[in-house]
Steps between C-alpha positions, in 0.01 A plus 500: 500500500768581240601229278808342592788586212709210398870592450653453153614196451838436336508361154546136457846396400367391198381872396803680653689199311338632174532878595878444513508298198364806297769719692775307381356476153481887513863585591632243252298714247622759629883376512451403135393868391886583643667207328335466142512145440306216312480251781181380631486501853216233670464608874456206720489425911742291644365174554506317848851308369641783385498661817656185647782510244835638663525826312120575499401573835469868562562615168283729327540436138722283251474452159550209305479343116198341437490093366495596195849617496672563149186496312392827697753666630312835592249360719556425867336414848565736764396367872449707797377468828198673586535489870819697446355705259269664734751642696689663206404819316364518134869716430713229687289215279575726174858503583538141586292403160777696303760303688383206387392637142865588490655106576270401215601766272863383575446127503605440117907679572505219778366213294715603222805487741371171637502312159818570438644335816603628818597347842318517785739813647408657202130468510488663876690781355256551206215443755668773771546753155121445390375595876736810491394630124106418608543721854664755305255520187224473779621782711551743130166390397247484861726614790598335806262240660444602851326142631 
């Protein structure tokens, strides 16, 4: 009798986990080869309460300062969800890490507004002009995303 095969199993989440985490690593490198910049990008997975958070659940990457704030302000944390990850190519993930490359690289024009005091109407209006200068600078630079 012939030896019974087994199937392939699937990875564990854990390893398909750590697959995507060296995915997202690689299109942020990548992104940064597009947009020459200093920063330090530390790629991260969401956490359980970060997918809980309003805001968090279903999106695939955001970008944040890190503690350390003013004493380092060219490093940052990047988050993603490796669940949705999976289901997006290694060009869409490239285009999405310039995105957020992009709200970092423009982060210091809004602070610098910020300080000098604005009202709230304001703020959404400098928030709305950031989002359209990133989409545009990300669509010059990597094309449309077609997730």
């Amino acid at each position: 009798m012939k030896a019974k095969r087994k199937s392939p199993s699937r990875p564990s989440s854990k390893a398909r986990a750590t697959h995507q985490t060296k995915r997202v690593e690689k299109a942020v490198a990548k992104a940064q080869a597009r947009i020459p910049t200093a920063f330090h990008i530390t790629v991260v997975r969401f956490t359980a309460e970060e997918k809980l958070e309003a805001g968090c659940q279903k999106k695939l990457m955001v970008i944040e300062r890190t503690v350390r704030g003013d004493e380092d302000s060219w490093h940052f944390v990047l988050s993603f969800d490796p669940v949705v990850s999976e289901r997006v190519s290694f060009r869409d993930l490239v285009k999405v890490a310039g995105h957020e490359v992009l709200h970092a690289l423009l982060w210091p024009i809004a602070d610098a507004v910020q300080r000098r005091g604005i009202t709230e109407k304001q703020a959404e209006e400098l928030a709305r002009a950031e989002e359209n200068i990133v989409y545009t600078l990300q669509r010059a630079l990597f094309g449309e995303i077609r997730a």
